[in-house]
Predicted model as a PDB file, atoms N, CA, C, CB and O in Angstrom, pLDDT in the B-factor column:
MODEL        1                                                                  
ATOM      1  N   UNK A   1      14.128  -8.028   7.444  1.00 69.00           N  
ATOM      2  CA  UNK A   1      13.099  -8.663   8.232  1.00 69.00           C  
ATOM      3  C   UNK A   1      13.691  -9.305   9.489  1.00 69.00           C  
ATOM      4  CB  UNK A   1      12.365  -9.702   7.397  1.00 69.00           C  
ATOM      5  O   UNK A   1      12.838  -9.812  10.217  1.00 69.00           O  
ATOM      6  N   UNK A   2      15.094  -9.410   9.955  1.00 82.00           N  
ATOM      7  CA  UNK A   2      15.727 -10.203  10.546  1.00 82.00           C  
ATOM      8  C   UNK A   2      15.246  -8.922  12.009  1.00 82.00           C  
ATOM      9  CB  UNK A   2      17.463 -10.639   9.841  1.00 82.00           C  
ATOM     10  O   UNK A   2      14.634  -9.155  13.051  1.00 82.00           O  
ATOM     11  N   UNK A   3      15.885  -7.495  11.441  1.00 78.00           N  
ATOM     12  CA  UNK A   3      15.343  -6.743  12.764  1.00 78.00           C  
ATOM     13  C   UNK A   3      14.173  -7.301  13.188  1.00 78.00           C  
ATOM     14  CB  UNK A   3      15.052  -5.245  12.597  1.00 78.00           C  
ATOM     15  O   UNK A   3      13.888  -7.452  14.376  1.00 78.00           O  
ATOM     16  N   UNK A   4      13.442  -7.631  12.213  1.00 77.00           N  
ATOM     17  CA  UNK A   4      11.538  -6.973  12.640  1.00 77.00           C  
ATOM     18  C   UNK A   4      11.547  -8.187  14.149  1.00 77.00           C  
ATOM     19  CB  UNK A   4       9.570  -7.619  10.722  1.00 77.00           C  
ATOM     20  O   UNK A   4      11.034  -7.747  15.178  1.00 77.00           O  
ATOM     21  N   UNK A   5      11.979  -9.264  14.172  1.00 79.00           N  
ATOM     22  CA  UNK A   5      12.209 -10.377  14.638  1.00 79.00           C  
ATOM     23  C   UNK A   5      12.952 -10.221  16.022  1.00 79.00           C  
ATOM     24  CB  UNK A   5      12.877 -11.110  13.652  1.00 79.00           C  
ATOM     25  O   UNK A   5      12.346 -10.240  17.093  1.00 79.00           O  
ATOM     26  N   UNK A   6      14.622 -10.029  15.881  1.00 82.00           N  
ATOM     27  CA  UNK A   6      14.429 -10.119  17.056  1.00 82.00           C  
ATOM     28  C   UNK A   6      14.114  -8.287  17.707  1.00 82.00           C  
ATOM     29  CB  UNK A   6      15.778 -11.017  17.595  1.00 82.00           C  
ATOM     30  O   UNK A   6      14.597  -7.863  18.757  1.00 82.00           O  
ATOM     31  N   UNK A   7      13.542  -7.769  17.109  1.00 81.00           N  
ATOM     32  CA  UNK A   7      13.033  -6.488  18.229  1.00 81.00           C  
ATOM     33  C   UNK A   7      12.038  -7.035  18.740  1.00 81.00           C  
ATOM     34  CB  UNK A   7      12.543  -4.968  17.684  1.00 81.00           C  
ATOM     35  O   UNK A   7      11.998  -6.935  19.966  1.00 81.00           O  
ATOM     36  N   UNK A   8      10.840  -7.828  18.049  1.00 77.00           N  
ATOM     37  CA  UNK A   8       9.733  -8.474  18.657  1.00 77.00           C  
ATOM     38  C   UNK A   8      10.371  -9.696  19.917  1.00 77.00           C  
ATOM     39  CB  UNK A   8       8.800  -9.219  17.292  1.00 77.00           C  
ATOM     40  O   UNK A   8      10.058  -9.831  21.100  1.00 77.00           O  
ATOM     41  N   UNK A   9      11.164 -10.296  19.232  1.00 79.00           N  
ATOM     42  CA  UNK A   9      11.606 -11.022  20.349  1.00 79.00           C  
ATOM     43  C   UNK A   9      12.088 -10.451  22.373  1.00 79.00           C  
ATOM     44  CB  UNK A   9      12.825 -11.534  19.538  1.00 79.00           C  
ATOM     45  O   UNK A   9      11.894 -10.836  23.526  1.00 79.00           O  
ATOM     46  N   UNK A  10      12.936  -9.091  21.436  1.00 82.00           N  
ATOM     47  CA  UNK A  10      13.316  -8.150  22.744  1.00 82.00           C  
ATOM     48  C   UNK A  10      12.521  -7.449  23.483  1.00 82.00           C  
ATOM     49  CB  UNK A  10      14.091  -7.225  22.496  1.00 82.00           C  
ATOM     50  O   UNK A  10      12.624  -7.208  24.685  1.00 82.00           O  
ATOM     51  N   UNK A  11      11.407  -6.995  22.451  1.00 81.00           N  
ATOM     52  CA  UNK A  11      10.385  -6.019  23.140  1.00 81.00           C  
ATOM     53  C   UNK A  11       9.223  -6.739  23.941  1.00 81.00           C  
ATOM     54  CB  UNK A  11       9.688  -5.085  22.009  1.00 81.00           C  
ATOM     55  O   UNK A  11       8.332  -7.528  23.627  1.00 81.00           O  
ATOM     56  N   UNK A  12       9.615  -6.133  25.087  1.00 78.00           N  
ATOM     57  CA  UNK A  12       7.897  -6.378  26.228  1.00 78.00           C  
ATOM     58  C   UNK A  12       6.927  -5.616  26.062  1.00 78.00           C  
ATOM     59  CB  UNK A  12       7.928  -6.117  27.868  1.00 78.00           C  
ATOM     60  O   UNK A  12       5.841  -5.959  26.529  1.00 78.00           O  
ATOM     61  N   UNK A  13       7.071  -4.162  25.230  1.00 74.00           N  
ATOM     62  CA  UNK A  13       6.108  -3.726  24.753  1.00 74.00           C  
ATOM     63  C   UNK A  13       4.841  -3.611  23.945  1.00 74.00           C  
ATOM     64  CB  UNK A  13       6.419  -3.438  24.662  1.00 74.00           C  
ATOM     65  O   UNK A  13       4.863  -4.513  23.108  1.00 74.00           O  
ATOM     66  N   UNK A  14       3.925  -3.004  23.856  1.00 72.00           N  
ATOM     67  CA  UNK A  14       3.013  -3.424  22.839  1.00 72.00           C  
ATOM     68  C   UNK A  14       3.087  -2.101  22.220  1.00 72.00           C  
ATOM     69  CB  UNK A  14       1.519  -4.005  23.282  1.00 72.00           C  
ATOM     70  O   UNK A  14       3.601  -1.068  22.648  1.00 72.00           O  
ATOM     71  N   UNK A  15       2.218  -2.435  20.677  1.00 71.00           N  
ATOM     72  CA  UNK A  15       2.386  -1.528  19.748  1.00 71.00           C  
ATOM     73  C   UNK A  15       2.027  -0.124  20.179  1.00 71.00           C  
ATOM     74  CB  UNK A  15       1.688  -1.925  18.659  1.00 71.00           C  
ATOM     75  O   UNK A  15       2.652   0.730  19.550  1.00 71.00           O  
ATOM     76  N   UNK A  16       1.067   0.402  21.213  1.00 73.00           N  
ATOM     77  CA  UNK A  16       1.169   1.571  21.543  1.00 73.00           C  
ATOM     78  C   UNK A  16       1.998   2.425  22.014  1.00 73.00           C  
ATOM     79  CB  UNK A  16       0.622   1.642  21.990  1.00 73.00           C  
ATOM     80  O   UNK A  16       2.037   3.620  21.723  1.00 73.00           O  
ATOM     81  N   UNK A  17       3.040   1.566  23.129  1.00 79.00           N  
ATOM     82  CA  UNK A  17       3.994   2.347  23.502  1.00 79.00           C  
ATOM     83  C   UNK A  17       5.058   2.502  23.016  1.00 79.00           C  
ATOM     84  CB  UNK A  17       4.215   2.206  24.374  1.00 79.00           C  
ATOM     85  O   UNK A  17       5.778   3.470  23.264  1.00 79.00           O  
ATOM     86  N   UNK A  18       5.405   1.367  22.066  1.00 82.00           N  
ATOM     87  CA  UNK A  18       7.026   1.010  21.355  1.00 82.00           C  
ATOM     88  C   UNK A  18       6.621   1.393  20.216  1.00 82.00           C  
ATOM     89  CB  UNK A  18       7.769  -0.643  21.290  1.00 82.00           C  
ATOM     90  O   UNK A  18       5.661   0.922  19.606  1.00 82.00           O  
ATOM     91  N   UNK A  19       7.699   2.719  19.686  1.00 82.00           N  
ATOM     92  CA  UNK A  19       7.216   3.065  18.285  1.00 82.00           C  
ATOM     93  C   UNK A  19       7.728   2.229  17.440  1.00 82.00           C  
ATOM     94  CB  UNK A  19       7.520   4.370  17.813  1.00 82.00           C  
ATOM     95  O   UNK A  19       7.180   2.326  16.342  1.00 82.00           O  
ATOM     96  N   UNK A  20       8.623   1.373  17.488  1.00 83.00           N  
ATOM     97  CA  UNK A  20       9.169   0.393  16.141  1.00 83.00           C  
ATOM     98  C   UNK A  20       8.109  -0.457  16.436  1.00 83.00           C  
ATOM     99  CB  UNK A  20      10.887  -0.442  16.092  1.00 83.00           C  
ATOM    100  O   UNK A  20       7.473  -0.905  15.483  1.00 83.00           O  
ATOM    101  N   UNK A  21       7.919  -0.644  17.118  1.00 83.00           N  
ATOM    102  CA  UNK A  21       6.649  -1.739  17.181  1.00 83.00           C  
ATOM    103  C   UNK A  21       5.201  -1.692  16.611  1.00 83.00           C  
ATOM    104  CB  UNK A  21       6.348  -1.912  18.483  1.00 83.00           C  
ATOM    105  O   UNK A  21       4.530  -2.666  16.269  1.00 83.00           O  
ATOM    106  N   UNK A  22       4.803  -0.224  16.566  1.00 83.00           N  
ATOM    107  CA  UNK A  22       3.887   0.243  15.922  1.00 83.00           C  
ATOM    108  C   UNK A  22       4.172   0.495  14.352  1.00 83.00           C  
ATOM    109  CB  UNK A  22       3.545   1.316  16.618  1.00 83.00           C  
ATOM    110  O   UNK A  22       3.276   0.321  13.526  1.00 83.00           O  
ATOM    111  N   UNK A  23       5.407   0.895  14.006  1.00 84.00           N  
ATOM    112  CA  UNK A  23       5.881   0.825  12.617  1.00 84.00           C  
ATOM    113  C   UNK A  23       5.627  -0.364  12.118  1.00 84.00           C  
ATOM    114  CB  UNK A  23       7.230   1.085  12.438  1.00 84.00           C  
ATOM    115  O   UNK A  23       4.940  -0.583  11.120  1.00 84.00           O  
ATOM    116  N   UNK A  24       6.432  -1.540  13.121  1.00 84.00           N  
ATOM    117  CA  UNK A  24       6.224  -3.307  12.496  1.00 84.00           C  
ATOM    118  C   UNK A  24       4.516  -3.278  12.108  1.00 84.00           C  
ATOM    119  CB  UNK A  24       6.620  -4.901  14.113  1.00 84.00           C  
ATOM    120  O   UNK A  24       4.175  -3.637  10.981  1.00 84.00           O  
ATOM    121  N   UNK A  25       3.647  -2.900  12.958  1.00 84.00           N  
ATOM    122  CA  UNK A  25       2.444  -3.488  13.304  1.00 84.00           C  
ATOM    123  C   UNK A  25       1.961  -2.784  11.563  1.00 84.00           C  
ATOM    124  CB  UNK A  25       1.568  -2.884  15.101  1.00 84.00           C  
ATOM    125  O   UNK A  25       1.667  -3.556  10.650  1.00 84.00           O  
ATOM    126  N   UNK A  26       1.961  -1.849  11.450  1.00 88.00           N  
ATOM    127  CA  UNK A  26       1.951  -0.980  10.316  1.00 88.00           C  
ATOM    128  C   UNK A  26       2.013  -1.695   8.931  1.00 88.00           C  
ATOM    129  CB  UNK A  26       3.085  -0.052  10.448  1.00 88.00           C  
ATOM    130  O   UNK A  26       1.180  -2.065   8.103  1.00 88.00           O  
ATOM    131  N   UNK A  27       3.499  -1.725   9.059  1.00 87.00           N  
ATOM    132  CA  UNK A  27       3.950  -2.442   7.446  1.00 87.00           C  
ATOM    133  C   UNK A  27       3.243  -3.600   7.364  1.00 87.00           C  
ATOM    134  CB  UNK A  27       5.642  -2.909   7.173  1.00 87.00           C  
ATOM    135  O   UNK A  27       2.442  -3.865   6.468  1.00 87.00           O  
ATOM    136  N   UNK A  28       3.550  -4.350   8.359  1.00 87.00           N  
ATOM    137  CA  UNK A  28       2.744  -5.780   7.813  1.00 87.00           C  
ATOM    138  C   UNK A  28       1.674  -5.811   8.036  1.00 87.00           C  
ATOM    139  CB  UNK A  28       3.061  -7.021   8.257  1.00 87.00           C  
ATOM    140  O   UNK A  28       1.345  -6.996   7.989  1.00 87.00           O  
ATOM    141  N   UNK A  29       0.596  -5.020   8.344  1.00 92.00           N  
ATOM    142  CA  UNK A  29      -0.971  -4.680   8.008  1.00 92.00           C  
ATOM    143  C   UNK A  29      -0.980  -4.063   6.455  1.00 92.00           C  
ATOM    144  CB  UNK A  29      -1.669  -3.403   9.219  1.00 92.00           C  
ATOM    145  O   UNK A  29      -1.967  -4.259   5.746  1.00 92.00           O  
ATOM    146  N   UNK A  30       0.290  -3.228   5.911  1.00 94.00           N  
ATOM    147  CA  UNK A  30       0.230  -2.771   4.990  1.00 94.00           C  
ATOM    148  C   UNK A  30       0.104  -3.854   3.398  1.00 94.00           C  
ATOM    149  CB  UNK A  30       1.268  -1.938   5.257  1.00 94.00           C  
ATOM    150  O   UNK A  30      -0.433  -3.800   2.291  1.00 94.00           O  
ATOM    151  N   UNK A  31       1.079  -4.876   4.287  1.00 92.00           N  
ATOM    152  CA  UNK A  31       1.795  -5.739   3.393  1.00 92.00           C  
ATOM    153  C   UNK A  31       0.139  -6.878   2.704  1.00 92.00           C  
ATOM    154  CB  UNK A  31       3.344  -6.763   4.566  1.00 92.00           C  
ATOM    155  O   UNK A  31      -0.216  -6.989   1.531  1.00 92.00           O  
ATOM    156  N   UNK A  32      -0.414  -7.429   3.765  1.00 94.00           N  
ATOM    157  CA  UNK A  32      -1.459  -7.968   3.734  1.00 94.00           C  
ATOM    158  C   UNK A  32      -2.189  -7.891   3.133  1.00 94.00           C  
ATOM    159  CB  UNK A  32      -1.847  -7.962   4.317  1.00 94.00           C  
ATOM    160  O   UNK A  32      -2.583  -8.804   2.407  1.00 94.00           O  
ATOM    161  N   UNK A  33      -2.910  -6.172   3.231  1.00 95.00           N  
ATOM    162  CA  UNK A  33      -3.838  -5.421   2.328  1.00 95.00           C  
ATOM    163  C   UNK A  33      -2.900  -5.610   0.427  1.00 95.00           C  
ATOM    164  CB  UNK A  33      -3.942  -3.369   3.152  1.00 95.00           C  
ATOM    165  O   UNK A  33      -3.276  -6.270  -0.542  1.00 95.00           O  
ATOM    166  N   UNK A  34      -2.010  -4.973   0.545  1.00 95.00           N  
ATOM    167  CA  UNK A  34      -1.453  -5.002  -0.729  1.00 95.00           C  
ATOM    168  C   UNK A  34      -1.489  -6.615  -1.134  1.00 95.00           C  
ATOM    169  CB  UNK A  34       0.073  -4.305  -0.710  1.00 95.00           C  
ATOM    170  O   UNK A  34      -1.925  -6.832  -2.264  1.00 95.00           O  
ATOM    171  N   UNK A  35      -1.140  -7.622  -0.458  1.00 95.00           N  
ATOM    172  CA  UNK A  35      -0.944  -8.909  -1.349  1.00 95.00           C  
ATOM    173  C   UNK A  35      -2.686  -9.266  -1.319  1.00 95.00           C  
ATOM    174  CB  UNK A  35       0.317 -10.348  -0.523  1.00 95.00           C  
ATOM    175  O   UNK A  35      -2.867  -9.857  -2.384  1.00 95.00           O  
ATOM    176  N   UNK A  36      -4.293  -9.155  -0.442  1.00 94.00           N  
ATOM    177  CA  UNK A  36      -5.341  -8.846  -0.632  1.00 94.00           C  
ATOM    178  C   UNK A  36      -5.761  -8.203  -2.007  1.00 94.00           C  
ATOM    179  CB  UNK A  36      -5.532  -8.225   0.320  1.00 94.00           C  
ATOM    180  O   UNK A  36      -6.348  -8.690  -2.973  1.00 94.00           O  
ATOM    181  N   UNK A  37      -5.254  -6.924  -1.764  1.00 93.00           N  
ATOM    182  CA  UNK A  37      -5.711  -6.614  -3.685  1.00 93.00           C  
ATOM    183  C   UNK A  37      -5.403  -7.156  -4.290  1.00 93.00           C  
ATOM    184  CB  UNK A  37      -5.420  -5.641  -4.539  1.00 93.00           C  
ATOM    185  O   UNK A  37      -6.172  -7.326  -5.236  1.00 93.00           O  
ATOM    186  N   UNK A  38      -4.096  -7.898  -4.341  1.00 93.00           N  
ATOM    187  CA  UNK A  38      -3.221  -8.433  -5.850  1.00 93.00           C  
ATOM    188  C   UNK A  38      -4.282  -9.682  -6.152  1.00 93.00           C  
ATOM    189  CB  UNK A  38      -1.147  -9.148  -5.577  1.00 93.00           C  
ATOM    190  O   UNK A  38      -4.827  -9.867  -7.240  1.00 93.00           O  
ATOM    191  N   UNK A  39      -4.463 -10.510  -4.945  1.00 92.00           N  
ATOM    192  CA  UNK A  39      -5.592 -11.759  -4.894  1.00 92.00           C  
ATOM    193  C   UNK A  39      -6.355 -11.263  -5.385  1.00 92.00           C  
ATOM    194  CB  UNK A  39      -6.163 -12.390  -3.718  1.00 92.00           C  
ATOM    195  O   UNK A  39      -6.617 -11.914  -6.396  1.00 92.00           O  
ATOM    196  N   UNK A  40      -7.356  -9.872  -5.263  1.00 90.00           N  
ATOM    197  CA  UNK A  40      -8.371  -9.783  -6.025  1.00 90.00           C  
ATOM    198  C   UNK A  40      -8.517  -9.455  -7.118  1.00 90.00           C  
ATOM    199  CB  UNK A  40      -8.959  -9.328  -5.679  1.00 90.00           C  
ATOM    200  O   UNK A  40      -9.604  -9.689  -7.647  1.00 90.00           O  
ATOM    201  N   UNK A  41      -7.301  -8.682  -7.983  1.00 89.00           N  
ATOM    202  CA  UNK A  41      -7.174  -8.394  -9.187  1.00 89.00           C  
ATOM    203  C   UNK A  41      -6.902  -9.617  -9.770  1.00 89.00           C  
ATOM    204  CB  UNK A  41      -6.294  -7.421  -9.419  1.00 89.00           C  
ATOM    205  O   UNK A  41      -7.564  -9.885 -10.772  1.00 89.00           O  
ATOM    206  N   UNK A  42      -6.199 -10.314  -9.439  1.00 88.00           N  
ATOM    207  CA  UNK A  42      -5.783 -11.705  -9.958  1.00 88.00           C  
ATOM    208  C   UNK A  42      -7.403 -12.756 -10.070  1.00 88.00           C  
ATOM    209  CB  UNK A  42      -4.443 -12.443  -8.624  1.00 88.00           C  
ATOM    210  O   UNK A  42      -7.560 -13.534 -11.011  1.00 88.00           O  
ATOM    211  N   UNK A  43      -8.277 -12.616  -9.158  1.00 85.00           N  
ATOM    212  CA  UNK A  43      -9.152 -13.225  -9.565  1.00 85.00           C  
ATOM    213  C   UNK A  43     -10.497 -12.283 -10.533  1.00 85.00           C  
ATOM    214  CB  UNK A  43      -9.489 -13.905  -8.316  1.00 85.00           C  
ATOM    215  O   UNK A  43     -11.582 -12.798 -10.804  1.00 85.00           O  
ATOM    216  N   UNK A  44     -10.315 -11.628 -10.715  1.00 86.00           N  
ATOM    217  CA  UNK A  44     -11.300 -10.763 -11.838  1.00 86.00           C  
ATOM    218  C   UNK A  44     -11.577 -11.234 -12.913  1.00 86.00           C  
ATOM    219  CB  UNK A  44     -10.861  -9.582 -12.303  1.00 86.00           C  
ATOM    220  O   UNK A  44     -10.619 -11.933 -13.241  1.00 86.00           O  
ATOM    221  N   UNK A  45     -12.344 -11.260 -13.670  1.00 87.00           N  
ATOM    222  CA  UNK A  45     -12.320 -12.216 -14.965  1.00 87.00           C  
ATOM    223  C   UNK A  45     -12.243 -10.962 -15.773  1.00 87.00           C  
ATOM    224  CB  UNK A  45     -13.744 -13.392 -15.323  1.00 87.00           C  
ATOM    225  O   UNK A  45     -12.913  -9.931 -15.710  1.00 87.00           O  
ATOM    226  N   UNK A  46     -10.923 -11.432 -16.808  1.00 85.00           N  
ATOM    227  CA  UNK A  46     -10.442 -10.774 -18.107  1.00 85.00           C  
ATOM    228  C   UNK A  46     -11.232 -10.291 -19.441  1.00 85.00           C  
ATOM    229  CB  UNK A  46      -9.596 -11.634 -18.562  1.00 85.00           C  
ATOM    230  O   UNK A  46     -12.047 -11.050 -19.964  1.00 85.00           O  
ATOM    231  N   UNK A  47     -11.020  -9.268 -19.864  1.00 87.00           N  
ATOM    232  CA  UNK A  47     -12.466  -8.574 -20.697  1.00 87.00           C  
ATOM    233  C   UNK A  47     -11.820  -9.699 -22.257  1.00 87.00           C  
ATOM    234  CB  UNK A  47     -12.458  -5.944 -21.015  1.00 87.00           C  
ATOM    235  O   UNK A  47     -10.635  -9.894 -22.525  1.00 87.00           O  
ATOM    236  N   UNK A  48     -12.712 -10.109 -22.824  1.00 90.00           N  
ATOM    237  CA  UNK A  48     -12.997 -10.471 -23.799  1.00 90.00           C  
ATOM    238  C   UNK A  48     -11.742  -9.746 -25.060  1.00 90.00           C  
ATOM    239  CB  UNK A  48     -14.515 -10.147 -23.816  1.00 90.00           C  
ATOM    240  O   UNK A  48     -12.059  -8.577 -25.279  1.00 90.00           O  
ATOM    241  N   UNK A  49     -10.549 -10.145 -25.827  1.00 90.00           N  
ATOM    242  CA  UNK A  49     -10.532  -9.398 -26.525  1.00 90.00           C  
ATOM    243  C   UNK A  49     -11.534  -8.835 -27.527  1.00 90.00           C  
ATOM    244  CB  UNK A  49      -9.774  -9.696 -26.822  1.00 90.00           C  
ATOM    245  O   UNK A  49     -12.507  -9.411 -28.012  1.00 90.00           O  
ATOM    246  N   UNK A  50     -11.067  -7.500 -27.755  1.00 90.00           N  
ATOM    247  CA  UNK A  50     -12.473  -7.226 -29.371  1.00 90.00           C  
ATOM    248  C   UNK A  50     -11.683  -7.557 -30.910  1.00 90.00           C  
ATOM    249  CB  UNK A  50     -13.141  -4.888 -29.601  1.00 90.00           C  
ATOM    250  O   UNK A  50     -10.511  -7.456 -31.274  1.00 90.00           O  
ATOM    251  N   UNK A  51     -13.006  -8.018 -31.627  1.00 91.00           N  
ATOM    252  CA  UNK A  51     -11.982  -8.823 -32.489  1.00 91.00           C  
ATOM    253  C   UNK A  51     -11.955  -7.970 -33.623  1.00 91.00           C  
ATOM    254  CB  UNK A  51     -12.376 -10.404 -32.887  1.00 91.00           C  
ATOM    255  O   UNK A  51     -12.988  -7.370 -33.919  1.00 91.00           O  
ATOM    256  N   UNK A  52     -10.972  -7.834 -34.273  1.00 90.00           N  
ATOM    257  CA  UNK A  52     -10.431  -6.914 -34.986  1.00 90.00           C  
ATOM    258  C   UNK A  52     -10.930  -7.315 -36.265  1.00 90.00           C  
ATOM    259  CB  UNK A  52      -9.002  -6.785 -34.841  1.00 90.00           C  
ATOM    260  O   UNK A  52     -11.206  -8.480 -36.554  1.00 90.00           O  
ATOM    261  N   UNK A  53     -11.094  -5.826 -37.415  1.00 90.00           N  
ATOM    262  CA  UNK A  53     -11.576  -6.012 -38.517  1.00 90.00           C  
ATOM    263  C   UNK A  53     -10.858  -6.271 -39.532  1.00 90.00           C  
ATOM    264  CB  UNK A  53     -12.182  -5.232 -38.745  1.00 90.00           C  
ATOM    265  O   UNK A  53      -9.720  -5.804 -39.581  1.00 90.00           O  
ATOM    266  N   UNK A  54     -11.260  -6.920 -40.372  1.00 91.00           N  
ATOM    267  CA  UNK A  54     -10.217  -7.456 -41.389  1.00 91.00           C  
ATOM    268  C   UNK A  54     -10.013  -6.177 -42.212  1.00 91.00           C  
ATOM    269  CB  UNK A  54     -10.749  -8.833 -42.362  1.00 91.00           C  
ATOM    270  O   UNK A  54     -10.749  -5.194 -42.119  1.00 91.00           O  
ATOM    271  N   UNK A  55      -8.936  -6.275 -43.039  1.00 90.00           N  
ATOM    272  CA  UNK A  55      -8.133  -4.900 -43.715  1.00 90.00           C  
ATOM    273  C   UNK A  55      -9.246  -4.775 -45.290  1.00 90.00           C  
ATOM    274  CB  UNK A  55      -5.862  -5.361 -44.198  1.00 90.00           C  
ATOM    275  O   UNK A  55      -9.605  -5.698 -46.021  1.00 90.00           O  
ATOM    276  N   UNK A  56      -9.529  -3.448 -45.387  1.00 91.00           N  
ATOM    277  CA  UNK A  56     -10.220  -3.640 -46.827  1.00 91.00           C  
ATOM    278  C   UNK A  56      -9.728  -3.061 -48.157  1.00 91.00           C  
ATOM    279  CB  UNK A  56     -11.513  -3.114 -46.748  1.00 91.00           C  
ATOM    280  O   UNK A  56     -10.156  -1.939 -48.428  1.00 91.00           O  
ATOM    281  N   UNK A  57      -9.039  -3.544 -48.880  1.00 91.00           N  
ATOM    282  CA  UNK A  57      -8.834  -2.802 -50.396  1.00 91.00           C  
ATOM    283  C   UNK A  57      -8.909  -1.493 -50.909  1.00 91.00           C  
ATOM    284  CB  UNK A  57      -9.612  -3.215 -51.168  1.00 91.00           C  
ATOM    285  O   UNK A  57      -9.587  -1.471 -51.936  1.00 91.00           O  
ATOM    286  N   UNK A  58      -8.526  -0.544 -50.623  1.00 88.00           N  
ATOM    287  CA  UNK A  58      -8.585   0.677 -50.911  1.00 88.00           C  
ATOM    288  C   UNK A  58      -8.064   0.448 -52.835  1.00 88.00           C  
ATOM    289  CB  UNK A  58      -7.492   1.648 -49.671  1.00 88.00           C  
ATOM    290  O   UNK A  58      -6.963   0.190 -53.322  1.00 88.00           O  
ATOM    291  N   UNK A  59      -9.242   0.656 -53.404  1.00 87.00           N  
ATOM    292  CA  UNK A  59      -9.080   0.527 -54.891  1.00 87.00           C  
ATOM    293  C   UNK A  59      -8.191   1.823 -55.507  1.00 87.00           C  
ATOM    294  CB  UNK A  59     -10.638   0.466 -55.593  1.00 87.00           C  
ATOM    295  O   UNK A  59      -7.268   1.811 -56.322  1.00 87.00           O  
ATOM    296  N   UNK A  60      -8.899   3.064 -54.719  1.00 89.00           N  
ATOM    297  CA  UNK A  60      -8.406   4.321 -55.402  1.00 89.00           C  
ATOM    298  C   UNK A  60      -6.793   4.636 -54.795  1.00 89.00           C  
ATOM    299  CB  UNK A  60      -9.567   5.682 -55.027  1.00 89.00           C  
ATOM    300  O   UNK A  60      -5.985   5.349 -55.389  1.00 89.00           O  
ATOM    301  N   UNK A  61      -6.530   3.936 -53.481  1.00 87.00           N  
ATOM    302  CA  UNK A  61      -5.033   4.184 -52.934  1.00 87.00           C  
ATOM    303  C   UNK A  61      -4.124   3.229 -53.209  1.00 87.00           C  
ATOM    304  CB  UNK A  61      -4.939   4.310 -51.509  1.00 87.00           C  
ATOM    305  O   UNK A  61      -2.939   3.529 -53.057  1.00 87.00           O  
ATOM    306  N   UNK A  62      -4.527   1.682 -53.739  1.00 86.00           N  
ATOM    307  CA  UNK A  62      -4.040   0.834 -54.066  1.00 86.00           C  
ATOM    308  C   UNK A  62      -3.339  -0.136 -53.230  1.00 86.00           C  
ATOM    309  CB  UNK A  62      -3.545   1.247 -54.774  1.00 86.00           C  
ATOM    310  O   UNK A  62      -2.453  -0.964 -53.441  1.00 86.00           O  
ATOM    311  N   UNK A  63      -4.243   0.352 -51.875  1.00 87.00           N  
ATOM    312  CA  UNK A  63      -3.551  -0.516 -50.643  1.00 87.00           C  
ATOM    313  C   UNK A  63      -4.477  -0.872 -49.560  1.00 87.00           C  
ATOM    314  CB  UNK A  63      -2.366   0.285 -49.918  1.00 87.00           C  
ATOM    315  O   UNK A  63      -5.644  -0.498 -49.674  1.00 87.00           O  
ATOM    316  N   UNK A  64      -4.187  -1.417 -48.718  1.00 85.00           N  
ATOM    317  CA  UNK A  64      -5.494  -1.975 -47.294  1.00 85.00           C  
ATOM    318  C   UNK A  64      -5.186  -0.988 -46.456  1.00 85.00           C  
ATOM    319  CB  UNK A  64      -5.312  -3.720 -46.287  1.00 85.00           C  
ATOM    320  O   UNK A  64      -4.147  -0.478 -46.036  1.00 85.00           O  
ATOM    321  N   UNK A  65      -6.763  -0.784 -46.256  1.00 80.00           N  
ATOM    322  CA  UNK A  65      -6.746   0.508 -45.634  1.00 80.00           C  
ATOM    323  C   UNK A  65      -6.887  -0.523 -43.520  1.00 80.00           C  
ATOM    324  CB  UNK A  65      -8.624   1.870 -46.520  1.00 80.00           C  
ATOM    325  O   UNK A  65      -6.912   0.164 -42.499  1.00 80.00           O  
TER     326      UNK A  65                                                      
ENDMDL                                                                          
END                                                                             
């Protein structure tokens, strides 16, 4: 990240003409969106576990089925 910095610092260009600059502009639009979803998966509300059935006596196998 230290490049991303000073190239922005060096460059008088804008993202159309400077292709690292358009790369920068890129990733960290990329980066945004990705930490955006994570926020929204993170706020979703969690499904209910389903609650499991208790084990029943198998008389003829002699074990819980």
């Amino acid at each position: 990240m230290k490049w991303i910095e000073e190239h922005q610092k060096e460059c008088n260009l804008d993202e159309d003409t400077c292709n690292e600059c358009f790369h920068i502009g890129e990733s960290l639009w990329a980066l945004k969106e990705a930490h955006y979803e994570m926020d929204q998966k993170k706020n979703q509300p969690k499904p209910e576990p389903q609650p499991q059935p208790k084990p029943k006596w198998n008389y003829k196998l002699g074990r819980y089925m």
